[in-house]
C-alpha positions, 0 to 999 in steps of 0.5 A: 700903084704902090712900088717895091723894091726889086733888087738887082733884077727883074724876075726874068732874064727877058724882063732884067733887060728891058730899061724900063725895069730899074733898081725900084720898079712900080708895081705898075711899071711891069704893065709895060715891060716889054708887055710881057707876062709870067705864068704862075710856073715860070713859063713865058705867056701871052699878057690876056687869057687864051680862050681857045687854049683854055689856058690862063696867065698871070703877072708874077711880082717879087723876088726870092733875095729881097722878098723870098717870095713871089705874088700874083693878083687876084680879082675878087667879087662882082659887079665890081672886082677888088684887087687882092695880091697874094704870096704863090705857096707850093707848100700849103693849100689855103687861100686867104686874105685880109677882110675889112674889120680885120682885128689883126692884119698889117698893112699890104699893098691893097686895101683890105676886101670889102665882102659887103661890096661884093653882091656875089658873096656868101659867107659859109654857115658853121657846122661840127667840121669848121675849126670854129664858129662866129657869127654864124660863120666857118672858121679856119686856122692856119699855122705854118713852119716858121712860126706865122699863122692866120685866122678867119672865116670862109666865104665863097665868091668868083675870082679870076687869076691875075689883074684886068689885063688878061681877062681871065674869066671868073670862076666861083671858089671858095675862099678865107677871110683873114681876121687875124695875121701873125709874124710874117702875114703880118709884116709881109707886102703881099696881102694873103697866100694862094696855097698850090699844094694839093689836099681833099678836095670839096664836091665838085661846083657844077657848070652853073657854077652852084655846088653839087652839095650842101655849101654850108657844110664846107667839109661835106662829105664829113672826110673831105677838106678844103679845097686849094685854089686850083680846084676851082680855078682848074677844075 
């Protein structure tokens, strides 16, 4: 797996004591620390997917005085999910990553997504609401506060929250595909964000896990948005 820096701590006081966790800590190293898990609002869970309870957990990497953020993995895809990380944001409602033939992307801890490996995918087909169109494709731009921006087309697939070890199930969601990253998503080691924060929702998707209105019209009805990760992910 690829190593980062982790400075003088290791996300948690629990996990700071553990000798397993050093001034540089393999991403992989945090599979055995202590074998403990962080769910993406801090709170201390179990390392796989408590089907009873419903609840999900996820490993939270990174830290605030070196990274000034904290990321997480998602699963992309079927048959065969590809690993993605991306950046927790309460501030923004995207969720987003580079895509393979990105025309401006840097370089992260995981390979760009491959969509065309994915047999689940679908890309979202344009309409009047789409800020932008190519090759029969919705568009998106982000921009932020300090500057940064992304760019892409939005495509939908099943992701599950976190990496193999919790067994989170999948669930179909909607998603964007970086073509281009600027400033910050260019340069950071995460490789896309996964927004928190909350925006119109889409129809809802039913229990057969098909959209309850038209998918290629992303913004159906006209007044709605798109969606943040946890409208899926929690619906």
């Amino acid at each position: 797996g690829s190593s980062f820096h982790q400075g003088n701590s290791c996300l948690t006081p629990a996990l700071a004591e553990s000798p397993l966790c050093g001034i540089h800590c393999a991403k992989s190293a945090w599979m055995r620390c202590l074998q403990a898990s962080v769910l993406l609002l801090g709170i201390a869970a179990s390392p796989a997917y408590d089907s009873e309870a419903g609840v999900e957990s996820a490993r939270l990497y990174g830290n605030l005085n070196e990274y000034a953020y904290y990321f997480t993995d998602l699963r992309i895809g079927k048959p065969h999910p590809q690993l993605t990380s991306v950046i927790v944001d309460t501030g923004s409602h995207l969720v987003g990553f580079p895509c393979r033939g990105c025309d401006h992307c840097g370089h992260h801890l995981e390979p760009a997504l491959d969509v065309s490996k994915s047999t689940t995918a679908k890309w979202l087909g344009c309409s009047d609401k789409c800020e932008g169109c190519a090759d029969g494709k919705c568009g998106y731009t982000e921009g932020y506060s300090e500057g940064s921006s992304i760019s892409g087309s939005w495509f939908q697939d099943y992701v599950q929250l976190g990496d193999a070890v919790q067994q989170n199930p999948p669930v179909l969601a909607r998603m964007g595909c970086h073509n281009s990253e600027n400033k910050l998503f260019f340069s950071q080691r995460a490789n896309g964000i996964m927004g928190l924060a909350p925006s119109s929702r889409l129809p809802p998707l039913s229990d057969s896990g098909q959209p309850e209105a038209d998918i290629d019209d992303p913004t159906s009805p006209s007044e709605m948005g798109m969606p943040t990760i946890l409208d899926d992910l929690f619906r």
